[in-house]
N, C-alpha and C positions, 0 to 999 in steps of 0.2 A: 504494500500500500504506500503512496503516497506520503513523505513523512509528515510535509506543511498539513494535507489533509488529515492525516490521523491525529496528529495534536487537536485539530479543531474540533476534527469529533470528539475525540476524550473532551475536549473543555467543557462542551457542553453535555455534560453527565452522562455519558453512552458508558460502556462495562467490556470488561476484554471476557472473551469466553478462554478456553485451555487450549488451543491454537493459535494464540494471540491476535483475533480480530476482532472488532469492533461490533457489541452486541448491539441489539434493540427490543423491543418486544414482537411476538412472533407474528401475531397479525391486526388490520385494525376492524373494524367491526362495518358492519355489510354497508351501511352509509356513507363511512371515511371517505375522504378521497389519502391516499397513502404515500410517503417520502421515503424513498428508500436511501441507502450507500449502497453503489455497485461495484465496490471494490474486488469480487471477486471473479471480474471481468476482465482480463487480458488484453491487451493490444498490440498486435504483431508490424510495424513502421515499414514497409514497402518501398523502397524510393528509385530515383534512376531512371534516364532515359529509355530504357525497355522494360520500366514496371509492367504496364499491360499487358505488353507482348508475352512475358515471362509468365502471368499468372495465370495469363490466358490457356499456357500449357501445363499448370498445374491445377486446377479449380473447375468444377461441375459446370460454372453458371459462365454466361457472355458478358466478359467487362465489358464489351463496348454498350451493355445497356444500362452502365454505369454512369449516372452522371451527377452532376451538382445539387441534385434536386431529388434524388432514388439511391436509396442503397440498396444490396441485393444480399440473398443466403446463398452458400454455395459450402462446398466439401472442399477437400482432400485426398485422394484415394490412393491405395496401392496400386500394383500393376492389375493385381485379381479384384478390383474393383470395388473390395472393402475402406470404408470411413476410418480412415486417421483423428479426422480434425474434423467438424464442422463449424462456419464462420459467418457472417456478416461481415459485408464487405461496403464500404464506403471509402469514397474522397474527399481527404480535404486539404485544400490546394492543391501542392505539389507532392503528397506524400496519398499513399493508398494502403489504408489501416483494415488490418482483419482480426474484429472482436468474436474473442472466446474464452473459454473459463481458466484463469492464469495455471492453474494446474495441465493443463492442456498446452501452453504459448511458448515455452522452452524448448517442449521436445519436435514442433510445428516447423520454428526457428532454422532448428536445426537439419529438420526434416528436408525445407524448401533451399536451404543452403548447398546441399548435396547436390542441386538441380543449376543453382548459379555458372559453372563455367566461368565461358566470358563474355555472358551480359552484364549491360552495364546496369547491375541492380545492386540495390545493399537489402538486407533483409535482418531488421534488427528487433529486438522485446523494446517497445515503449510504452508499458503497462503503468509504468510511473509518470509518465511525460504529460500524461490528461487526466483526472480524473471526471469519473461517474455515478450519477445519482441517478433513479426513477421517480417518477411522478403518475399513480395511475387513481381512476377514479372518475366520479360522471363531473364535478367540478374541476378535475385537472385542466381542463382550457383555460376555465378562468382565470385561475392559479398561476399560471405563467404568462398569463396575455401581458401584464404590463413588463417585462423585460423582455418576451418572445412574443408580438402580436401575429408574428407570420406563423402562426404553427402549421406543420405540412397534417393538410387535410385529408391525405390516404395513405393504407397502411402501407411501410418499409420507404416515407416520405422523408427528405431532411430538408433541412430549413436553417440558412447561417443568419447569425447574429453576435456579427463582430466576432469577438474570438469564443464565442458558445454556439457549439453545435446542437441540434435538435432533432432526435429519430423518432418516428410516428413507430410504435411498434405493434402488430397484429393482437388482435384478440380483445375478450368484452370483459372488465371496462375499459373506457380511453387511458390508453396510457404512454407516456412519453419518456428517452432516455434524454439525459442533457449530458454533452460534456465538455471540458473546456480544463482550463488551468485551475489552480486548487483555487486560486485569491478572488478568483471570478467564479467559481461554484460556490466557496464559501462564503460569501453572498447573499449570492442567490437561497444557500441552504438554509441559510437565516433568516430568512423575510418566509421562504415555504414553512418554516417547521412551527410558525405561530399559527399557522390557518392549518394544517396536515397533519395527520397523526402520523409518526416517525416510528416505521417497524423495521426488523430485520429483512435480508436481502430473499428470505428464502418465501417470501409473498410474491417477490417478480417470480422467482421459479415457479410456485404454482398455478400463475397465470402466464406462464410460457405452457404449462403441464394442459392446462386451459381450453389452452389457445390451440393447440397439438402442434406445438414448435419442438422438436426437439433438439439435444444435446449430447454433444459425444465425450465422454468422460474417459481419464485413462483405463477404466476398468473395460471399458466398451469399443476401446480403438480396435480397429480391424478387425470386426467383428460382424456389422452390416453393412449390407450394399445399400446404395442412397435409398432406393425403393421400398425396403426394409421399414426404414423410417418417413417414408412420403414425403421424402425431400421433393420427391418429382410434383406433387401436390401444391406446393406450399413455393413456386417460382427459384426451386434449388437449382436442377438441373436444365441446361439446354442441350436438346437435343441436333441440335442443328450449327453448334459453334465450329465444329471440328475438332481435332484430337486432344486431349489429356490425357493425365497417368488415370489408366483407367478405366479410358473411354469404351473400350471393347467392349468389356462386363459389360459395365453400363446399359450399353446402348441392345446389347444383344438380349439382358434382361425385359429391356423395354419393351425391342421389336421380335422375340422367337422365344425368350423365353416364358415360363409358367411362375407368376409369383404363389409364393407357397406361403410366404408370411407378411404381415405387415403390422401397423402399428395401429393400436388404440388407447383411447384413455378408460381408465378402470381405476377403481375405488376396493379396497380393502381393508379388513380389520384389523389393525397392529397398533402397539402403543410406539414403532419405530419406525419410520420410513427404513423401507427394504434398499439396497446397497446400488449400484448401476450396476447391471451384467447379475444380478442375481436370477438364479434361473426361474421357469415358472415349468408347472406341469401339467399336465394332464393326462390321467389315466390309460384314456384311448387312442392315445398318439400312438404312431408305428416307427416315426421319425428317428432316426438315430441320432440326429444334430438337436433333438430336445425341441421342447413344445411353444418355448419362445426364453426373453430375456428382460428385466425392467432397466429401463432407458433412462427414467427420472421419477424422481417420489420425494413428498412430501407432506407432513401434517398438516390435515387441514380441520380440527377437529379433534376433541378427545377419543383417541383410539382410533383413529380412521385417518387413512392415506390417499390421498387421491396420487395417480401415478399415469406413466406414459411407459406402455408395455405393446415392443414385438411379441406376436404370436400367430402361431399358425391359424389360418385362414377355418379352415373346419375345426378346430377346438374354441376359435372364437361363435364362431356359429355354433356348437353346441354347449359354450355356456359352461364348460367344464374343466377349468384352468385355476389353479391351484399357486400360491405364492409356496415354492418347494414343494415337496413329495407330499406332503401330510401336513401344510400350513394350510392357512386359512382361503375360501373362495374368492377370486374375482369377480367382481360386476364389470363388464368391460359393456362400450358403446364406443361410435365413430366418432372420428372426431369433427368440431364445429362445419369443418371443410370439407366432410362427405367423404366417398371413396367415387373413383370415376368406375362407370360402368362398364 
C-alpha cells in the first residue's frame, strides 16, 4: 500500500487486521451508499512506443478499442489457453495500466517481461504510484458530482478529471473506482467518508461476485480457459483481433469446441468464505477433472456466502453441487448477464 495513503487511513481511526492492512467494517446496510480502500488492487505500468503492439500479442481483448473514454477486461493466457492473470485494462496518457489483485501483479510482471525482447516497452508494478478507492450505491453520482461532474455514464466508462481518474464499473448498485495520487484521493476520501459509510474492500468483491465479474487468484492461475469464467460474456475476449498467447484454445473452444463448464453465482452455508480453486462436487459427475472450482467468495451475511463458482454445465442443471465431498449445498443461478444461447 501506498505509505502517504496508509498513514491517512490509520489517522483516521481505521485498524490493521494480522496481515497488516487497513481494516473497516465489513458491510454497510442495504440503503448506504459505500466508500471503500482499494488497496488491494494492483497496477501493472505498460509504457513505450510498442505498448499496444506488445499487449496486443499478449491479452484476450482488442487494444485498439481502447480509448480515453472505455476501459476494457481482458486475460493473460498460457500457450494451452489457460488464465494466468485477468485484468482491466485502461489509458492514461502515455502509460497503459492493467488492474488486478496485487497478489497476482508481480508474478504478471514478470510473466509479460519474458515476452519483451526488443520492443520498445518497459513493463513495470506501479501498485504504489496511484492509489484507489470505490464508491458504490444509488447516491454514488451525487457523491462525486461536485469534484467528478462528468461521471462516465456506461458500464467499463472512464472519465478524467485533472489528475483523478474515474471507472464506471459493471453491476447493480452504481458504483464507481477513482484513482489518482494519494494527496488528491485523500481529499477526496474526506469530504466522501462524512456522507458514506466506510466499509472494508471485500463489499466491492461481493458486488464484483454480483455482478459475475470474475477474478483470477494465484490459487486459480492456469486453471480456466476464458470461457470457463465468461470472460467471453462480459467484453473479455475478441475474437476477431488476431493472435495471442493462447489464441488457438481460445478461439477453437469458441468455434469446435463443446463447453463442458462454466460459471455461476451461488450462495452457501458457511460461517467462512471457501478459498479460490476450492473444489466443488457433485455426486453424479463422471468427470475426472472434478465437478467444478470456487472463483470468489465472500460473506454476505451471518453464515452465508455468496460466491462465483465454475461448474459443470449438467450438475449445475441438476442442482447437485456440493462445496467439497460432504460440505454443505449450493444454490447456484446465472449470472445478471444470462448465458448466450
Amino acid at each position: 500500500m501506498n505509505s502517504q495513503w496508509k498513514t491517512h487511513l490509520l489517522s483516521r481511526a481505521a485498524e490493521i487486521d494480522t496481515g497488516g492492512n487497513v481494516r473497516f467494517p465489513s458491510a454497510p446496510s442495504a440503503a448506504d451508499c459505500a466508500l471503500m480502500d482499494l488497496s488491494a488492487l494492483g497496477l501493472i505500468a505498460v509504457s513505450g512506443a510498442d505498448a499496444t503492439q506488445f499487449l496486443q500479442g499478449q491479452l484476450t481483448n482488442d487494444l485498439r478499442s481502447l480509448t480515453p473514454t472505455r476501459t476494457q477486461l481482458s486475460a493473460h493466457c498460457t500457450p494451452k489457453g489457460r488464465m494466468l492473470a485477468n485484468v482491466r485494462v485502461l489509458r492514461l496518457s502515455d502509460l497503459i495500466y492493467l488492474q488486478l489483485p496485487r497478489s497476482t501483479a508481480e508474478t504478471l510482471v514478470n510473466r509479460l517481461t519474458m515476452f519483451v525482447l526488443r520492443a520498445k516497452v518497459a513493463v513495470e508494478d506501479a501498485s504504489d504510484g496511484l492509489v484507489g478507492i470505490g464508491v458504490a450505491g444509488p447516491c454514488a453520482p451525487d457523491l462525486l458530482a461536485p469534484e467528478l461532474p462528468d461521471l462516465p455514464g456506461h458500464a467499463n466508462g472512464l472519465a478524467l478529471h485533472g489528475e483523478l481518474a474515474v471507472m464506471r464499473v459493471p453491476g447493480t448498485p452504481a458504483r464507481f473506482q477513482v484513482l489518482g495520487p494519494a494527496d488528491r484521493v485523500a481529499s477526496l476520501w474526506d469530504r466522501l467518508a462524512g456522507e458514506a459509510t466506510v466499509v472494508n474492500a471485500d463489499y466491492w468483491a461481493l458486488l464484483d461476485i454480483r455482478a459475475g465479474l470474475p477474478t483470477v487468484y494465484p490459487q486459480t492461475a492456469d486453471l480456466f480457459v476464458p470461457q470457463m469464467t465468461n470472460m467471453q460474456l462480459i467484453d473479455g475476449v475478441s475474437f476477431t483481433k488476431g493472435c495471442y498467447t493462447g489464441q488457438e484454445v481460445v478461439a477453437r473452444m469458441q468455434y469446435l469446441g463443446r463447453l463442458k463448464r462454466r460459471m455461476y453465482i451461488a450462495e452457501v452455508q458457511a460461517d467462512e468464505p471457501p478459498q479460490p480453486g476450492a473444489e466443488l462436487h457433485s455426486e453424479n459427475s463422471t468427470s475426472e477433472q472434478g465437478t467444478g472450482w470456487v472463483v470468489d467468495a465472500r460473506l454476505s451475511g451471518p453464515d452465508r456466502c455468496e460466491l462465483l463458482a465454475v461448474v459443470e454445465i449438467a450438475a449445475a442443471e441438476r442442482q447437485d453441487v456440493r462445496l467439497g465431498a460432504s460440505g454443505p449445498p449450493l444454490t447456484l443461478r446465472d449470472p445478471p448477464y444470462g448465458f448466450a444461447a
